[in-house]
C-alpha positions as CSV (number, residue, x, y, z in Angstrom):
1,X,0.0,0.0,0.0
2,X,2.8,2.3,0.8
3,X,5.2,2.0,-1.5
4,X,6.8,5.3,-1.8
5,X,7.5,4.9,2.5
6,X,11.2,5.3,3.0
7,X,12.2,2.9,5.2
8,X,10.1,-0.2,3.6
9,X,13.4,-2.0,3.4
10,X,14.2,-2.0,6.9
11,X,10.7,-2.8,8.2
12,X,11.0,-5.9,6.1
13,X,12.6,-8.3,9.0
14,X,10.1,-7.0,11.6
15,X,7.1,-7.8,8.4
16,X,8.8,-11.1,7.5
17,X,11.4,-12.8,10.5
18,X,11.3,-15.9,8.2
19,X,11.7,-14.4,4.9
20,X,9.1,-14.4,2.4
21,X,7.3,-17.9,1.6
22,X,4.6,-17.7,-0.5
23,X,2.4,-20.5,-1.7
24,X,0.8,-19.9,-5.1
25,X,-3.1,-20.9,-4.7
26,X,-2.8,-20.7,-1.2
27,X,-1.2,-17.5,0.0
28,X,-2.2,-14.1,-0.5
29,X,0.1,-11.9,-1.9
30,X,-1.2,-8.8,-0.2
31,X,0.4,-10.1,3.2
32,X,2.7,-13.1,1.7
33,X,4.4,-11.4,-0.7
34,X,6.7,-8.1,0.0
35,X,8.1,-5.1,-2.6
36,X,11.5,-5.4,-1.6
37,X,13.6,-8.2,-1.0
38,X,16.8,-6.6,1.0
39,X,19.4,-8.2,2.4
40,X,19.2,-10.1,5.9
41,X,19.4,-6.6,8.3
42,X,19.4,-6.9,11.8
43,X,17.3,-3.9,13.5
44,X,20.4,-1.3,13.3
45,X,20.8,-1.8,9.6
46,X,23.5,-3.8,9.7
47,X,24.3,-6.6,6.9
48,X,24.0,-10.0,8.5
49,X,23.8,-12.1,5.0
50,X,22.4,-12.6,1.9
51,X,18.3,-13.0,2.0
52,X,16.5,-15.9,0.7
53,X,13.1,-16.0,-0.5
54,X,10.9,-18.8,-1.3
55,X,7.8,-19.6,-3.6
56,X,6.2,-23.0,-4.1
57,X,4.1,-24.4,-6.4
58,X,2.2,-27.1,-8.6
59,X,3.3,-27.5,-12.4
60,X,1.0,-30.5,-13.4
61,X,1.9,-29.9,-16.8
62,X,5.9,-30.0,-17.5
63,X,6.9,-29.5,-20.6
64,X,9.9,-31.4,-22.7
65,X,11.6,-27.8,-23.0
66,X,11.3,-26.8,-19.6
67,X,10.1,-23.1,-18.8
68,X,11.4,-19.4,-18.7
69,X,11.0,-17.3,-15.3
70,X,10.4,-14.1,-16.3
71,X,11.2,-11.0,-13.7
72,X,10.3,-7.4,-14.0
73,X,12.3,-5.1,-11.6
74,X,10.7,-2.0,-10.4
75,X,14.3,-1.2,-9.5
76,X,18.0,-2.7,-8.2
77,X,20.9,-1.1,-6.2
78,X,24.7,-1.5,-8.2
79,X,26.3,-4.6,-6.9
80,X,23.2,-6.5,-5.7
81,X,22.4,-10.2,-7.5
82,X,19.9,-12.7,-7.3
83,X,20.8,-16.5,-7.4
84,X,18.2,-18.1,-8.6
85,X,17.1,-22.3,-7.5
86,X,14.6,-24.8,-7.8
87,X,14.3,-27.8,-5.9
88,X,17.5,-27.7,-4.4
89,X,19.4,-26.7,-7.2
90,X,20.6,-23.3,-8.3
91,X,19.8,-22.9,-12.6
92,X,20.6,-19.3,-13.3
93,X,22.1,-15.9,-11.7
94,X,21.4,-12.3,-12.6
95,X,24.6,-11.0,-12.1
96,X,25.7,-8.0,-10.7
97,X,22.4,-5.7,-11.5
98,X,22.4,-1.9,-12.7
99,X,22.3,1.2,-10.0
100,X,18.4,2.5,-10.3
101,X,18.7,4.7,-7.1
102,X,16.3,2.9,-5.0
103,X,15.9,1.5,-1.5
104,X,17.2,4.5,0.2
105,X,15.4,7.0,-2.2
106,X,11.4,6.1,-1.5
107,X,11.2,2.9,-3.0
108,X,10.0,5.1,-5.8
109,X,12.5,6.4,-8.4
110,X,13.8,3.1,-10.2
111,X,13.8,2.2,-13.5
112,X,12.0,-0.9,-14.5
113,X,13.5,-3.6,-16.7
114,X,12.6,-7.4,-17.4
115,X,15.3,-10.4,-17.4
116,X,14.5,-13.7,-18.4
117,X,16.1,-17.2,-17.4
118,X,15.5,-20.6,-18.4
119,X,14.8,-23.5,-16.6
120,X,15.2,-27.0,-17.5
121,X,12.9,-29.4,-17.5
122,X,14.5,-32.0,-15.3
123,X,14.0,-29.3,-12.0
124,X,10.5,-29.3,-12.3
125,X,8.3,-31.4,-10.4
126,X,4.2,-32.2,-10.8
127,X,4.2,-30.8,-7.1
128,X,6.0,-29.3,-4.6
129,X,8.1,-27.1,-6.4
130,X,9.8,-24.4,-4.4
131,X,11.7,-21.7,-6.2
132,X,14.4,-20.2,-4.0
133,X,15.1,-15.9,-4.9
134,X,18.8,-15.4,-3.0
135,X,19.9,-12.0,-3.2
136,X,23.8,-11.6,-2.2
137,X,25.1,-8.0,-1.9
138,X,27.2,-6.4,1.0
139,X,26.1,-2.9,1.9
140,X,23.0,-2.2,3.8
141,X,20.9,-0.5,0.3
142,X,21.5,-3.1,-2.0
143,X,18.3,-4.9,-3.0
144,X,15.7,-5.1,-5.9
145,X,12.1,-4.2,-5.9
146,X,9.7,-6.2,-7.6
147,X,7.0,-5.6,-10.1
148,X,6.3,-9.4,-11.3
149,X,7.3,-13.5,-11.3
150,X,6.1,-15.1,-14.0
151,X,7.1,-18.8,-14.8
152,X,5.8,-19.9,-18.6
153,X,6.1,-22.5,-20.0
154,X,9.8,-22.2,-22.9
155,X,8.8,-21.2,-26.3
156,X,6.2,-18.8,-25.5
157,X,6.0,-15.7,-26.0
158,X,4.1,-12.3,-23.9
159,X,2.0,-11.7,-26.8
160,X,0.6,-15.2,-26.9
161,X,-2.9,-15.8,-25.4
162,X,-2.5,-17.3,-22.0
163,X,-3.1,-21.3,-21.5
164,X,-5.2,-22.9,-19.5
């Protein structure tokens, strides 16, 4: 609701003490799911690790070719990265990610952009999948904030009508 709060980031351990863990069909969002995934702060702002967040979910339907997470990023902070793990096992990594100015500025003056990553097959399960979002950074502001998760099955594209 408040987005534009300064400050969001560091409310985010007293919001979530056991990260986020969202359960698609089950969970709600609204109160599940968070803008900002910072680092692991403790209450003075200090860096205590990387944060790890988790999201599970049924794919009854797995396709031979596996499936593309997409991500849109309301913003990052230089130096921050996402590891990125299914099941157990870690399948792609963003990379250090571009300086968008946000986390300490409002939570309100990034730039948005979109990355996509495959993910084979073979990690995918009918049920009980849980995706695993590691962010690894050093310095209290580094983080990303989120605009959407998408996980479609590979070969499709955003302008194709959504399946069933």
């Amino acid at each position: 609701d408040r987005y534009w709060k300064w400050g969001n980031h560091l409310a985010y351990r007293t919001l979530f003490p056991q990260g986020v863990d969202l359960t698609i069909g089950k969970g709600n969002p609204a109160k599940d799911w968070y803008i900002c995934q910072p680092l692991d702060l403790d209450a003075d702002g200090k860096v205590l690790g990387p944060s790890t967040w988790k999201v599970r979910f049924d794919c009854p339907e797995i396709s031979e070719d596996g499936a593309v997470l997409r991500i849109g990023f309301c913003g990052t902070r230089a130096r921050s990265s996402l590891d990125f793990g299914l099941n157990g096992k870690q399948f792609a990594s963003t990379g250090p990610l571009p300086e968008a100015g946000v986390m300490h500025r409002d939570s309100h003056r990034g730039r948005w952009f979109e990355r996509r990553f495959d993910v084979p097959a073979d990690l995918l399960r009918a049920s009980g999948n849980v995706l695993t979002l590691t962010l690894h950074g050093r310095e209290w502001h580094q983080g990303v904030l989120y605009d959407f998760l998408r996980l479609e099955k590979a070969g499709r594209t955003p302008e194709d009508p959504a399946d069933p």
